[in-house]
FIDRENGU-169180 format. One record per atom (N, C-alpha, C, O, CB): residue in three letters; atom name; x, y, z. Coordinates in steps of 0.001 Angstrom, whole numbers. Glycine has a CB too. Layout:
REM residues N
   aa  at       xx       yy       zz
  ALA  CA        X        Y        Z
...
END
This chain:
REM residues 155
   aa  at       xx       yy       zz
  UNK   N    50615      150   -15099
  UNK  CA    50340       76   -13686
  UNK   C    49062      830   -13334
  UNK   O    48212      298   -12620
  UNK  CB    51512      622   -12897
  UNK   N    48908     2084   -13834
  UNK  CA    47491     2822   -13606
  UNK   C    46344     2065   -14490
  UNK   O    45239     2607   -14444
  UNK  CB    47586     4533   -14117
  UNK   N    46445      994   -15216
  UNK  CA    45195      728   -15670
  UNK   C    44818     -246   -14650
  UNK   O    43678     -228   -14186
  UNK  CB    45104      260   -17130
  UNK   N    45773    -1176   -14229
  UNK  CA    45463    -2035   -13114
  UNK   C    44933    -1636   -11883
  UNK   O    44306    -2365   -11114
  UNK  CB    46449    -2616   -12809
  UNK   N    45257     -225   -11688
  UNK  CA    44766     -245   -10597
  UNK   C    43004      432   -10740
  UNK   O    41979      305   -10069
  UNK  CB    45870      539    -9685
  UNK   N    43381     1167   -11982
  UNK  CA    41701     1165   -12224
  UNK   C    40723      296   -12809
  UNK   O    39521      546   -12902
  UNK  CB    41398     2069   -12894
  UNK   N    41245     -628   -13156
  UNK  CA    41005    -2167   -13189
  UNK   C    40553    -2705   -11575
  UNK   O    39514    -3343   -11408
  UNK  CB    42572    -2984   -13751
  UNK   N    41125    -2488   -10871
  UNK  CA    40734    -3268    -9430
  UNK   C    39941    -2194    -9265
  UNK   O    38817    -2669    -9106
  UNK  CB    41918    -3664    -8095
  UNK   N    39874     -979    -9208
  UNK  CA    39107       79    -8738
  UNK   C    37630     -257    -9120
  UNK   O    36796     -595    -8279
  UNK  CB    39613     1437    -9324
  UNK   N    37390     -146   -10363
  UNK  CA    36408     -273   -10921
  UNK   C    36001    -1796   -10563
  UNK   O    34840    -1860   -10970
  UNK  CB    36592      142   -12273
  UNK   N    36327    -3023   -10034
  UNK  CA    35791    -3958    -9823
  UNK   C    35597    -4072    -8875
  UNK   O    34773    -4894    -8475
  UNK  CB    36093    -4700   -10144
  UNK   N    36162    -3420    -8228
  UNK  CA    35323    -2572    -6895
  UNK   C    34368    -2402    -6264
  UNK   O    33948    -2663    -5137
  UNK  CB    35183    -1748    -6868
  UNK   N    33950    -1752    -7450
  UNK  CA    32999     -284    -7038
  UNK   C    31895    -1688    -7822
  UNK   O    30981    -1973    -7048
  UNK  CB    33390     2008    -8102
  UNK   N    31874    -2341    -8854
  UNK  CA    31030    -3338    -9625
  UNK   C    30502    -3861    -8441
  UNK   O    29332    -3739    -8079
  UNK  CB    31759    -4442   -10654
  UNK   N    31406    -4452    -7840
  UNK  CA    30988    -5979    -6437
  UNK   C    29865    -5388    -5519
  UNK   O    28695    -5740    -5369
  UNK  CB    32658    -6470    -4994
  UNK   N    30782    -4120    -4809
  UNK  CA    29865    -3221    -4084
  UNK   C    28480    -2902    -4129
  UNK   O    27630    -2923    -3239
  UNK  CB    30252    -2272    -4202
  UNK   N    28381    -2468    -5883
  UNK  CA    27260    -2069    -6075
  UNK   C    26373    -3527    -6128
  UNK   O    25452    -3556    -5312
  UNK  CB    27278    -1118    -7314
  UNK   N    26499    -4515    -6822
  UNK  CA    25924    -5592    -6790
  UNK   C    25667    -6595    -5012
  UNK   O    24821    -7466    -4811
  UNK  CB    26834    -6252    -7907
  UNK   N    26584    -6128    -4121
  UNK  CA    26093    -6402    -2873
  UNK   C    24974    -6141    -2288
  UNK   O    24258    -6852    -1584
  UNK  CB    26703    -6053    -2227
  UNK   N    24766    -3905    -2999
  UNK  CA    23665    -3352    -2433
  UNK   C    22686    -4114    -3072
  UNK   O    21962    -4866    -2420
  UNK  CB    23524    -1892    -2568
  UNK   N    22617    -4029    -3935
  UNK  CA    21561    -4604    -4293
  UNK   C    21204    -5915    -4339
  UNK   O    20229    -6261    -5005
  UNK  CB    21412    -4268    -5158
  UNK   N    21899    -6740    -3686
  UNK  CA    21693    -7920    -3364
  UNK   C    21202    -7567    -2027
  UNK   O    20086    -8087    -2041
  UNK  CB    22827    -8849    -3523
  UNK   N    21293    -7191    -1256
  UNK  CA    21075    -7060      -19
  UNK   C    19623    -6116       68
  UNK   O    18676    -6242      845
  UNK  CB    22410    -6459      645
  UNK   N    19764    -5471     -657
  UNK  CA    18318    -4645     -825
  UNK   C    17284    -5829    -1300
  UNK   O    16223    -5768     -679
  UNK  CB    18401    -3237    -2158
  UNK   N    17354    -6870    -2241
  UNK  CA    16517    -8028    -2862
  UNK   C    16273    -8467    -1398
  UNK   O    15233    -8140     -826
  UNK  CB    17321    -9251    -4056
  UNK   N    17301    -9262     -744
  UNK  CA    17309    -9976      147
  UNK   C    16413    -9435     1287
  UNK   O    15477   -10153     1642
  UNK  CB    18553   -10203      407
  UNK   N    16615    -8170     1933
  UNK  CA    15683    -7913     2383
  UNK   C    14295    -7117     2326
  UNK   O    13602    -6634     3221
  UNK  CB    16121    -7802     2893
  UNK   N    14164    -7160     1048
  UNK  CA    12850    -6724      903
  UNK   C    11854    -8484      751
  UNK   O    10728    -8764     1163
  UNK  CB    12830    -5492     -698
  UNK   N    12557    -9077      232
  UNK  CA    11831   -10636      -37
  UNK   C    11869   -11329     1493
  UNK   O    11117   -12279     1711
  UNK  CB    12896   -11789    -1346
  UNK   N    12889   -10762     2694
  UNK  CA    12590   -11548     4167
  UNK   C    12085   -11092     4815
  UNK   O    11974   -11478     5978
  UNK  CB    13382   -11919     4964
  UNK   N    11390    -9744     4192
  UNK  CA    10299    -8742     5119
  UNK   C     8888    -9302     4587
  UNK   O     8469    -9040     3460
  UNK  CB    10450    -6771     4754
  UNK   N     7939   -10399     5868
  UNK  CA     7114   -11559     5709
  UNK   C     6016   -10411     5188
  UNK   O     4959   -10752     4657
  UNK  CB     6780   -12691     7194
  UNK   N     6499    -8569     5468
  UNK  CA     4582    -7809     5172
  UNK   C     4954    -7417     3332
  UNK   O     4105    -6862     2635
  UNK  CB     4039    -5470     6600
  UNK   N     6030    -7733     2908
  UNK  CA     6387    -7464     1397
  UNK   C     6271    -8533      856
  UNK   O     5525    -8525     -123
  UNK  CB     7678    -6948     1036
  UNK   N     7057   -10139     1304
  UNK  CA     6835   -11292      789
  UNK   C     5828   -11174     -317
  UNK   O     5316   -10097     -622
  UNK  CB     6476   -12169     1786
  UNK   N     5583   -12211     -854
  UNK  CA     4813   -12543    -2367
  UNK   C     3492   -12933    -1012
  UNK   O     3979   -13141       99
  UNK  CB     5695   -14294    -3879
  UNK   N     2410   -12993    -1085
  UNK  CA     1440   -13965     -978
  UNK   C      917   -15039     -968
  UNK   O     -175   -15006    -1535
  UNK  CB     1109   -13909    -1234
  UNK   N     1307   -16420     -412
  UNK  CA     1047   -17427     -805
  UNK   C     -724   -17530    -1820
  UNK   O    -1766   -17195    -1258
  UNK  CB     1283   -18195      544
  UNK   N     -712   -17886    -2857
  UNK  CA    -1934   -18442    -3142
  UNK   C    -3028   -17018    -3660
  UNK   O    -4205   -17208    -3964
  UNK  CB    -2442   -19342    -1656
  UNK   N    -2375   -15634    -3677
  UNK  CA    -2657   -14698    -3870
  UNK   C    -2482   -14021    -5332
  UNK   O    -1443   -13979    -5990
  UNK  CB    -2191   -14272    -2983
  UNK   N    -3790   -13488    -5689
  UNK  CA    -4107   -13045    -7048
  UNK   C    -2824   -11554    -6985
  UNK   O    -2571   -10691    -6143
  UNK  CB    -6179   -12596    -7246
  UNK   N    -2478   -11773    -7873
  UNK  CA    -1058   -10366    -7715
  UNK   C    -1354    -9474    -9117
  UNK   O    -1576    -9862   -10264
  UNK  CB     1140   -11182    -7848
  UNK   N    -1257    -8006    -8501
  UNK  CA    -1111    -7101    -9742
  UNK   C    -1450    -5437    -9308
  UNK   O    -1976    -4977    -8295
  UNK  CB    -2275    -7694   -11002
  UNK   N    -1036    -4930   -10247
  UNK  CA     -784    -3425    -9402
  UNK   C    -1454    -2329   -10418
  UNK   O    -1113    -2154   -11588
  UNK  CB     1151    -2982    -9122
  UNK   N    -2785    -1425    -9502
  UNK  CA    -3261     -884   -10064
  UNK   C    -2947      737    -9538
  UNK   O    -3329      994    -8397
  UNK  CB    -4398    -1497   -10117
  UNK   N    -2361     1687   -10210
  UNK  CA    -1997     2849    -9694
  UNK   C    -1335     3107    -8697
  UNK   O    -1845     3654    -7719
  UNK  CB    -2746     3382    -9546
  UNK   N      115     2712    -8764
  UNK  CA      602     2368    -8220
  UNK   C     1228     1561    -7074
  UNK   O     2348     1373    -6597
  UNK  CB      513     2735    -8427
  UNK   N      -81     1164    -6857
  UNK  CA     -477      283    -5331
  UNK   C     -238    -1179    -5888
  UNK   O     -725    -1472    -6980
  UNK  CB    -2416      490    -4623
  UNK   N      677    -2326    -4997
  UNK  CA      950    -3499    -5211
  UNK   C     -312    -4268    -4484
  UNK   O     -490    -4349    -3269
  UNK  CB     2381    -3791    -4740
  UNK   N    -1160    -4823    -5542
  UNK  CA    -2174    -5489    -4537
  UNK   C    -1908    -6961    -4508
  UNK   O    -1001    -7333    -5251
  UNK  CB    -3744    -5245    -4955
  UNK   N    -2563    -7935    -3745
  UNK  CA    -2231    -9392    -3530
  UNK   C    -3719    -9542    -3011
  UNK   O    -4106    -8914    -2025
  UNK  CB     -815    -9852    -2397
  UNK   N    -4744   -10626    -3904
  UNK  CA    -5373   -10834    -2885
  UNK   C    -6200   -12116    -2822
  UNK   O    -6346   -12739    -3874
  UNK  CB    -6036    -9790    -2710
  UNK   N    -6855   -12657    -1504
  UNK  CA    -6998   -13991    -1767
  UNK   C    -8314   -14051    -1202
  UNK   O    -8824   -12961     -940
  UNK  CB    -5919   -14965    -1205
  UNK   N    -9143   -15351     -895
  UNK  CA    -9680   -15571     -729
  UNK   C    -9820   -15946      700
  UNK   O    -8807   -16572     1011
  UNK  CB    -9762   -15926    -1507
  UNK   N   -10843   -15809     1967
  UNK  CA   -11249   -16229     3063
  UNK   C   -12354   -15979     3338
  UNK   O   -12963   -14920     3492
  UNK  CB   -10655   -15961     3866
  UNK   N   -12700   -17322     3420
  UNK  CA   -14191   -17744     3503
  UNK   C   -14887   -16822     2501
  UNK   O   -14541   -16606     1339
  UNK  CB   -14864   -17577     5066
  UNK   N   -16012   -16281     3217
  UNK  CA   -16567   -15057     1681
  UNK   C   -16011   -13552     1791
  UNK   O   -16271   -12543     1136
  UNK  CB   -18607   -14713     1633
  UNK   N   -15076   -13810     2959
  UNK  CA   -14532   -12346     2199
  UNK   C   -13146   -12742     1093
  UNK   O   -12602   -13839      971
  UNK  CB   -13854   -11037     3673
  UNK   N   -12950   -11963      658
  UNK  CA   -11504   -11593      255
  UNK   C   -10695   -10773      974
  UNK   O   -11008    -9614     1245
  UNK  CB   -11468   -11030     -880
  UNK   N    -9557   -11349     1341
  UNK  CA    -8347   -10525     1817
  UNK   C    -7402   -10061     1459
  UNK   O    -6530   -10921     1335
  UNK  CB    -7871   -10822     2409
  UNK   N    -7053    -9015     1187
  UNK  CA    -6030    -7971      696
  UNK   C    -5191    -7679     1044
  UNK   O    -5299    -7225     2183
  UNK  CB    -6198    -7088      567
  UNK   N    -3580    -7665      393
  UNK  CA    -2246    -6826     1119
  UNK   C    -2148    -6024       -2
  UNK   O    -1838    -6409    -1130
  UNK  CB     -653    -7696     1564
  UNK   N    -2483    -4643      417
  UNK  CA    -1742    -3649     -544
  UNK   C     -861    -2693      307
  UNK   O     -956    -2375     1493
  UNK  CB    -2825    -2740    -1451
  UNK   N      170    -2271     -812
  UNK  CA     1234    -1840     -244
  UNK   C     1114     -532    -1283
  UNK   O     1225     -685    -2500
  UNK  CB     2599    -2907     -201
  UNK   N      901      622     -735
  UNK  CA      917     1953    -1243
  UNK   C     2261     2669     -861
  UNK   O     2693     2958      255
  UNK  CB     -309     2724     -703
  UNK   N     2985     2944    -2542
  UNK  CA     4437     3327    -2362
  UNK   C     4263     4860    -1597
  UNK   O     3200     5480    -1610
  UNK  CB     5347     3381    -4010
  UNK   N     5418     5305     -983
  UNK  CA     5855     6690     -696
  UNK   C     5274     7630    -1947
  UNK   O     5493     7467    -3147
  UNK  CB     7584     6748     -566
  UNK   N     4468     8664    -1305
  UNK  CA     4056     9630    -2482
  UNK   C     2751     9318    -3270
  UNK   O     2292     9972    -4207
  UNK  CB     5186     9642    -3534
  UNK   N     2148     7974    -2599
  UNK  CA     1187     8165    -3122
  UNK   C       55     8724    -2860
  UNK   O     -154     8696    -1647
  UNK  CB     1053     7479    -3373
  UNK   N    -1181     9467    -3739
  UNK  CA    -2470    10070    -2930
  UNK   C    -2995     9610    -3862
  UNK   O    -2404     9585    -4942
  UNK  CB    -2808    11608    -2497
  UNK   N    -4269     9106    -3715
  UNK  CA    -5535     8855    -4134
  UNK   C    -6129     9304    -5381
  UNK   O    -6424     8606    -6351
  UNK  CB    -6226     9243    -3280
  UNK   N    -6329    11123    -5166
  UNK  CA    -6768    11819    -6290
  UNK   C    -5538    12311    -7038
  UNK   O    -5583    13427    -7555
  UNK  CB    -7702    12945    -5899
  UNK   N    -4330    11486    -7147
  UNK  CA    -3734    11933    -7880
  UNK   C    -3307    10807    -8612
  UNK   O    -3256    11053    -9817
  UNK  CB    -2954    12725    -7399
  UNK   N    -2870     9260    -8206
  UNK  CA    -2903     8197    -8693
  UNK   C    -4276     7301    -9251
  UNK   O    -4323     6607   -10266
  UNK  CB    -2272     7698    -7836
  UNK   N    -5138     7499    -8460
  UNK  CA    -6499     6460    -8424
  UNK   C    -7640     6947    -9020
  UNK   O    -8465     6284    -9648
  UNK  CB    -7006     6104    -7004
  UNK   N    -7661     8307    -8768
  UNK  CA    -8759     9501    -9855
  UNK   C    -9071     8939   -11388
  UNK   O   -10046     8528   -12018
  UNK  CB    -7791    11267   -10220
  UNK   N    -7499     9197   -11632
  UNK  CA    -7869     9328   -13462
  UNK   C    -8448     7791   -13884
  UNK   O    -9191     7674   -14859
  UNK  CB    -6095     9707   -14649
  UNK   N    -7987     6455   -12948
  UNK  CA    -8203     5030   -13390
  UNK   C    -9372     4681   -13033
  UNK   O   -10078     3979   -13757
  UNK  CB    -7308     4064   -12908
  UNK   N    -9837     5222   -11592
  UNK  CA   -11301     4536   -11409
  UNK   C   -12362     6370   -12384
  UNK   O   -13328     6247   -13137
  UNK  CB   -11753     4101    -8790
  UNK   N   -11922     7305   -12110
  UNK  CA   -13298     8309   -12796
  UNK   C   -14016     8970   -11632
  UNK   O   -14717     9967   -11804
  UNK  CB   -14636     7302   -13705
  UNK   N   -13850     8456   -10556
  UNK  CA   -14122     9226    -9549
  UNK   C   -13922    10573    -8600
  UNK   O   -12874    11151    -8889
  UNK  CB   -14020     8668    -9186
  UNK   N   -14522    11083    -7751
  UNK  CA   -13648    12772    -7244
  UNK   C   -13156    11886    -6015
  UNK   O   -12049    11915    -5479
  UNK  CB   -14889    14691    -6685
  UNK   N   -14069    11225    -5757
  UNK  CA   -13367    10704    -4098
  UNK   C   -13110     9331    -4115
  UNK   O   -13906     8826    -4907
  UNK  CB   -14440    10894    -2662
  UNK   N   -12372     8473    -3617
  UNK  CA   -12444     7273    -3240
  UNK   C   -13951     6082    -2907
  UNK   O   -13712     5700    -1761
  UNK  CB   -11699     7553    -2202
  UNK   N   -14536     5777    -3105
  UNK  CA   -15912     5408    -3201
  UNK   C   -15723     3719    -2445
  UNK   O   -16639     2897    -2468
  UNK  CB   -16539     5515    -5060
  UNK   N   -14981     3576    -2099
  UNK  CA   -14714     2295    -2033
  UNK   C   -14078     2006      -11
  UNK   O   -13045     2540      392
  UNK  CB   -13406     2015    -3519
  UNK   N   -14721     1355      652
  UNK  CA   -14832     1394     2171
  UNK   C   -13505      335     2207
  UNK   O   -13158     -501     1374
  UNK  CB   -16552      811     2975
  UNK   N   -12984      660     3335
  UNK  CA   -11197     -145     3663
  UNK   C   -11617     -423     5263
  UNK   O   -11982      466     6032
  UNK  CB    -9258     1294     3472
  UNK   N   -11525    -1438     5507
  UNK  CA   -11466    -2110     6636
  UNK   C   -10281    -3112     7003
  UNK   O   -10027    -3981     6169
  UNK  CB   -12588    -2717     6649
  UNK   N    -9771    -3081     7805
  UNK  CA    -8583    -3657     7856
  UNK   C    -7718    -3541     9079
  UNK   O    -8171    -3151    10156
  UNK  CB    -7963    -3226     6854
  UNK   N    -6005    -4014     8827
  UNK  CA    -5188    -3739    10138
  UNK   C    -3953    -2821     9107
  UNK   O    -3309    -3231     8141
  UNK  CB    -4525    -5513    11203
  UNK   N    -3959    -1507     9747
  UNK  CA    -2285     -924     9104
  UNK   C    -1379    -1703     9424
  UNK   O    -1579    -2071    10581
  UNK  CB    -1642      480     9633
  UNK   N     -506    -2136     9014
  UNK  CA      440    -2882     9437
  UNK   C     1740    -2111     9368
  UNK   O     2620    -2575    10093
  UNK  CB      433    -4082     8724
  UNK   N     2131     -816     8512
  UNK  CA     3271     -535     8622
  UNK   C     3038      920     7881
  UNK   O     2129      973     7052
  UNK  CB     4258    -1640     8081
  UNK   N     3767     2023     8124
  UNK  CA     3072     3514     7709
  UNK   C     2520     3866     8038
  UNK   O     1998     3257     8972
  UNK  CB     2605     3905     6959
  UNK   N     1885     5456     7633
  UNK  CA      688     6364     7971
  UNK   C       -7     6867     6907
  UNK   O      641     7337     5972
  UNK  CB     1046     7487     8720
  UNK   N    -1216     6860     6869
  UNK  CA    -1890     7404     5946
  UNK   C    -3277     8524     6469
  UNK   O    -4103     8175     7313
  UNK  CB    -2290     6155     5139
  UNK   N    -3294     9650     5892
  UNK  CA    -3936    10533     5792
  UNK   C    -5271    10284     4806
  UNK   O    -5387     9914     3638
  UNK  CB    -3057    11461     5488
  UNK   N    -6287    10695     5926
  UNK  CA    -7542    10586     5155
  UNK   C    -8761    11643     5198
  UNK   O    -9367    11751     6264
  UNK  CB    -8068     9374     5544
  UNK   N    -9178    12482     4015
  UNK  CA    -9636    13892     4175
  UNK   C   -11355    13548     3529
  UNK   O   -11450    13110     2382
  UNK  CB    -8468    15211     3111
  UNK   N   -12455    13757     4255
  UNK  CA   -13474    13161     3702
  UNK   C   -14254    15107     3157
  UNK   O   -14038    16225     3626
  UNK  CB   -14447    11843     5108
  UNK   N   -15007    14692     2189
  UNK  CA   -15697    15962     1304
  UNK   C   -16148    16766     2198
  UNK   O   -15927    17946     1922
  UNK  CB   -16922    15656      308
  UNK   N   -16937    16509     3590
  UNK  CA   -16863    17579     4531
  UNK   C   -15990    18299     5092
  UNK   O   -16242    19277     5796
  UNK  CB   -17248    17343     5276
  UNK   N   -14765    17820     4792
  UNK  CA   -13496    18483     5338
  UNK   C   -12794    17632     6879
  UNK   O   -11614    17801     7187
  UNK  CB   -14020    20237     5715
  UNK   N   -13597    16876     7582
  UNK  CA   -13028    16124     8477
  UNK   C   -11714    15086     8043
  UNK   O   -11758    14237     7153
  UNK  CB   -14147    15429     8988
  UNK   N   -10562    15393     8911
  UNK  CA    -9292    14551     8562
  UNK   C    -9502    13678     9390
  UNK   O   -10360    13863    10254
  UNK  CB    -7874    15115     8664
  UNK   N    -8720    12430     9330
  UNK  CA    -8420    11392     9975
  UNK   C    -7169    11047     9696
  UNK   O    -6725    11003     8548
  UNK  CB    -9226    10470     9796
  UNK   N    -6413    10738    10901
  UNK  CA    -5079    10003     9679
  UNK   C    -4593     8885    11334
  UNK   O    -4787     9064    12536
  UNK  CB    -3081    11823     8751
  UNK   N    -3866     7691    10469
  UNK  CA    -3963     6156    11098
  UNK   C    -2361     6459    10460
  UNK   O    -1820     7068     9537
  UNK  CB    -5344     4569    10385
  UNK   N    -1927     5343    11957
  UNK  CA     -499     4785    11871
  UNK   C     -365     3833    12660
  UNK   O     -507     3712    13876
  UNK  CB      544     5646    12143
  UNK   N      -43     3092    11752
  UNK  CA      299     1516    12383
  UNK   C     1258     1770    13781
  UNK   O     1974     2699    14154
  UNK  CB     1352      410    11054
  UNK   N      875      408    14363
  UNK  CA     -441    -1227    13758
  UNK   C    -1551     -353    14545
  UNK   O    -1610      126    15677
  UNK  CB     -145    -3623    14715
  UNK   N    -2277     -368    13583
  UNK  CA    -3830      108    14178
  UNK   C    -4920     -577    13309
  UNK   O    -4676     -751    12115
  UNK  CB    -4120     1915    14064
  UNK   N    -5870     -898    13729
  UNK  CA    -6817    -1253    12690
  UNK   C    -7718     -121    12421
  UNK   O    -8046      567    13389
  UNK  CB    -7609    -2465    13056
  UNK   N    -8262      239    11009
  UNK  CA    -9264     1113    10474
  UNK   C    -9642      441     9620
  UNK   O    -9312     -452     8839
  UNK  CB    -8985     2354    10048
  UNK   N   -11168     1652    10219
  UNK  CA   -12529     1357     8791
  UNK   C   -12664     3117     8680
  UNK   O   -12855     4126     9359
  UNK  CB   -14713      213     9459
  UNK   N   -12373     2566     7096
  UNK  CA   -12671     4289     6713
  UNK   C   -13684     3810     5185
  UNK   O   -13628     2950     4306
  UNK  CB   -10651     5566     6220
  UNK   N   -14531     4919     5549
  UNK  CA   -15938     5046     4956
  UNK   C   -15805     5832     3474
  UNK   O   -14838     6561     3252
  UNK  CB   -16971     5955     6075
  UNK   N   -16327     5725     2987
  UNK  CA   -16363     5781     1474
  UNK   C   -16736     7419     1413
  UNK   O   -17410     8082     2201
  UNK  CB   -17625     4600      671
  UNK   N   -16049     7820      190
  UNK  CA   -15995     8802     -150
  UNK   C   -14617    10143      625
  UNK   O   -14789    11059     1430
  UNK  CB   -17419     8932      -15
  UNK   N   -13632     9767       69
  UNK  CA   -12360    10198      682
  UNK   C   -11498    10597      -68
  UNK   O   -11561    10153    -1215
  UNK  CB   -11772     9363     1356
  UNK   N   -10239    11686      297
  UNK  CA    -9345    10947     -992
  UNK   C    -8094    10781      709
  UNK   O    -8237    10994     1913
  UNK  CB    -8658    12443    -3095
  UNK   N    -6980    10300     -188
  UNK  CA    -6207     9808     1104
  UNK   C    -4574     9815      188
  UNK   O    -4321     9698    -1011
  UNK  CB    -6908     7884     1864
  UNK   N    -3719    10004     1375
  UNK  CA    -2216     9268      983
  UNK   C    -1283     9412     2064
  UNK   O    -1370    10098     3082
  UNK  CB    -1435     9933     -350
  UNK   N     -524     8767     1729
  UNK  CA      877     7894     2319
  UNK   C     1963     9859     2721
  UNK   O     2293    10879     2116
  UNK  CB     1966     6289      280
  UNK   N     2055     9235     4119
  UNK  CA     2217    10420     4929
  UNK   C     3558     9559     5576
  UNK   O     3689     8562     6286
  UNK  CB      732    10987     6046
  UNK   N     4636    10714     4789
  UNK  CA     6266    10432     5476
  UNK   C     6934     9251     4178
  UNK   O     6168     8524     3547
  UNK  CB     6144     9409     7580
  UNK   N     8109     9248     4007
  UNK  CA     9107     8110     2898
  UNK   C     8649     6608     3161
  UNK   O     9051     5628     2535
  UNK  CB    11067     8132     3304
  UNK   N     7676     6614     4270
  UNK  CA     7966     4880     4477
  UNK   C     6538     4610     3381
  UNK   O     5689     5477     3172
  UNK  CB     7762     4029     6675
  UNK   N     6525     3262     2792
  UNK  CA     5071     2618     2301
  UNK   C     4166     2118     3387
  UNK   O     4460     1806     4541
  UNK  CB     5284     1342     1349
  UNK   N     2779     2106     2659
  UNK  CA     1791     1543     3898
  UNK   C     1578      309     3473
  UNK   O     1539      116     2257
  UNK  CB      314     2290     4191
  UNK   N     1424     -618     4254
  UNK  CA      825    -1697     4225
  UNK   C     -495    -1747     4562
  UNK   O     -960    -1109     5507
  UNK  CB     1412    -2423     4839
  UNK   N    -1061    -2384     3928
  UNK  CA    -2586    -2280     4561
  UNK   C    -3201    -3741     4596
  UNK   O    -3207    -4102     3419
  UNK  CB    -3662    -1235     3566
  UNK   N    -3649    -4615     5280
  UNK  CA    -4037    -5751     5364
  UNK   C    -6137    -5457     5112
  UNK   O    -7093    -5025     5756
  UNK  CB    -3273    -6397     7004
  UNK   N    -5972    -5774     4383
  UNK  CA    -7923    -5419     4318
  UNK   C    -8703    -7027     3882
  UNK   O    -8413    -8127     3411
  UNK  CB    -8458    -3882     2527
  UNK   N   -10066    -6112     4509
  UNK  CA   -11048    -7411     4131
  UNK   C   -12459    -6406     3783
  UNK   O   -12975    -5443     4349
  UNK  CB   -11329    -8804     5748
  UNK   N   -12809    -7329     2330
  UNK  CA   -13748    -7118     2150
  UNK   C   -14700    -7690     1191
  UNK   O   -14332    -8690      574
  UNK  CB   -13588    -6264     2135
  UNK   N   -15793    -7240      987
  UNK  CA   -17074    -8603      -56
  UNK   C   -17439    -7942    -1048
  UNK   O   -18600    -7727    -1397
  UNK  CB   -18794    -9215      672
  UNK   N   -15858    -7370    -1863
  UNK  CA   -16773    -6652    -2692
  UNK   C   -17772    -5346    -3047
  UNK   O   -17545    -4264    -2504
  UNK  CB   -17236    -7244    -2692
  UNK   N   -18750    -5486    -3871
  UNK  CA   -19522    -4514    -4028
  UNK   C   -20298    -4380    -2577
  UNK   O   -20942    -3376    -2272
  UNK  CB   -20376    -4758    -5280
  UNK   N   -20172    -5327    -1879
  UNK  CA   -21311    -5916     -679
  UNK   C   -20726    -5559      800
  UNK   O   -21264    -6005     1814
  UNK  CB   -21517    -7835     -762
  UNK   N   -19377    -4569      844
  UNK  CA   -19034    -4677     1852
  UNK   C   -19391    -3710     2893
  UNK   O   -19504    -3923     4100
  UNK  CB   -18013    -4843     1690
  UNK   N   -19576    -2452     2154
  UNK  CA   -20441    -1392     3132
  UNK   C   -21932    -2121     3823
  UNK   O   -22230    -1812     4977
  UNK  CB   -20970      107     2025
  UNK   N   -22856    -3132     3005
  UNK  CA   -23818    -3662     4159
  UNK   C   -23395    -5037     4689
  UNK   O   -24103    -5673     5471
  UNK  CB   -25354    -3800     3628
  UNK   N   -22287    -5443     4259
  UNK  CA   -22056    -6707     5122
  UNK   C   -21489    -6165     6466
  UNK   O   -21875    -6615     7545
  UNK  CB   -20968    -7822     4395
  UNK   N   -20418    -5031     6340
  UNK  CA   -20022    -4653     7359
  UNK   C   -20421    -3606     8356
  UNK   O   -19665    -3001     9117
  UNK  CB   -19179    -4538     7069
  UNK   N   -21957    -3458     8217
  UNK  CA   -22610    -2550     8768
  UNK   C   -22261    -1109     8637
  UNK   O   -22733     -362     9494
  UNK  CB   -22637    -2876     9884
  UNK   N   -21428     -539     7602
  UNK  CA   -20735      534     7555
  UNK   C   -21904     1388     6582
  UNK   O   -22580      996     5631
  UNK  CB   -19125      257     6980
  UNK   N   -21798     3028     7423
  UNK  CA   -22268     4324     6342
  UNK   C   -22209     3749     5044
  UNK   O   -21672     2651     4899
  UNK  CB   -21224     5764     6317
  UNK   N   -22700     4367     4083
  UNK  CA   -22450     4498     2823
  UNK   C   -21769     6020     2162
  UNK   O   -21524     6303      989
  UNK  CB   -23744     4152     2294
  UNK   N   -21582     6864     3464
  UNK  CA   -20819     7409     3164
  UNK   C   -20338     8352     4935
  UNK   O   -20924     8361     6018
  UNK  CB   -21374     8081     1770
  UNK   N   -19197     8941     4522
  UNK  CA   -18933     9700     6313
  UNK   C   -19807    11045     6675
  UNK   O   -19870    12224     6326
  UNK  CB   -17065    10371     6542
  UNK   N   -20228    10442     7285
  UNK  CA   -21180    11567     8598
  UNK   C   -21164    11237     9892
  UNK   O   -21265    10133    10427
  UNK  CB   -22831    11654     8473
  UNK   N   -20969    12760    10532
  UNK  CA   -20595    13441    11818
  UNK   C   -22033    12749    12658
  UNK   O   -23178    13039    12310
  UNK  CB   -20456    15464    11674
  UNK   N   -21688    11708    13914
  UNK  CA   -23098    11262    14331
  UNK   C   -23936    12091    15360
  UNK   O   -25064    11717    15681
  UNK  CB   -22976     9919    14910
END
């Protein structure tokens, strides 16, 4: 009689657990800012899930930077850099992120807001939630396509 019932017990606790996590799949795949990308180049560099496609001559980007991530602590050792070198223009779509430029000026953005933050930074994901970041840009070409510094200064 006691194995049966730890027999049902334990199939239990099996179903349960396989609900959560059915339900965790389910809604992370019906949340349209996690979705896959239609038609989008996919792959993840330091921890960041990138997706990105093509419009007109820019390219457009969804990266999703997990909880805990910072810059000079994920993105340092892969790109070789001290700061972020690379300009983000875009719409936050979900999170906050902190951004500290070599002069010491902070900035920090929380969705939905749109930012352009200027090259030479390091930055990260501020509070348990991930950021989404919707960006556009041309490449090596985007600091003069987009009329942006080449690096941050106080005007």
């Amino acid at each position: 009689m006691a194995r049966k019932k730890l027999a049902r017990k334990k199939a239990r606790k099996s179903a349960t657990a396989t609900r959560r996590k059915t339900v965790h799949r389910r809604s992370t795949t019906s949340d349209p800012l996690l979705a896959r990308v239609k038609g989008a180049e996919r792959r993840e560099i330091g921890h960041v899930q990138l997706e990105v496609g093509r419009g007109g001559a820019a390219r457009v980007k969804r990266m999703v930077y997990p909880a805990g991530f910072r810059w000079s602590v994920d993105m340092k050792p892969i790109v070789g850099t001290d700061l972020c070198m690379h300009a983000h223009v875009g719409f936050l779509a979900r999170g906050e992120i902190h951004i500290e430029y070599a002069d010491g000026c902070v900035v920090e953005h929380k969705a939905p807001q749109i930012v352009a933050i200027e090259p030479g930074h390091d930055g990260w994901v501020v509070g348990k939630e991930p950021v989404v970041l919707i960006e556009f840009d041309f490449e090596r070409d985007t600091i003069r396509r987009l009329g942006m510094p080449d690096a941050h200064r106080h005007a």
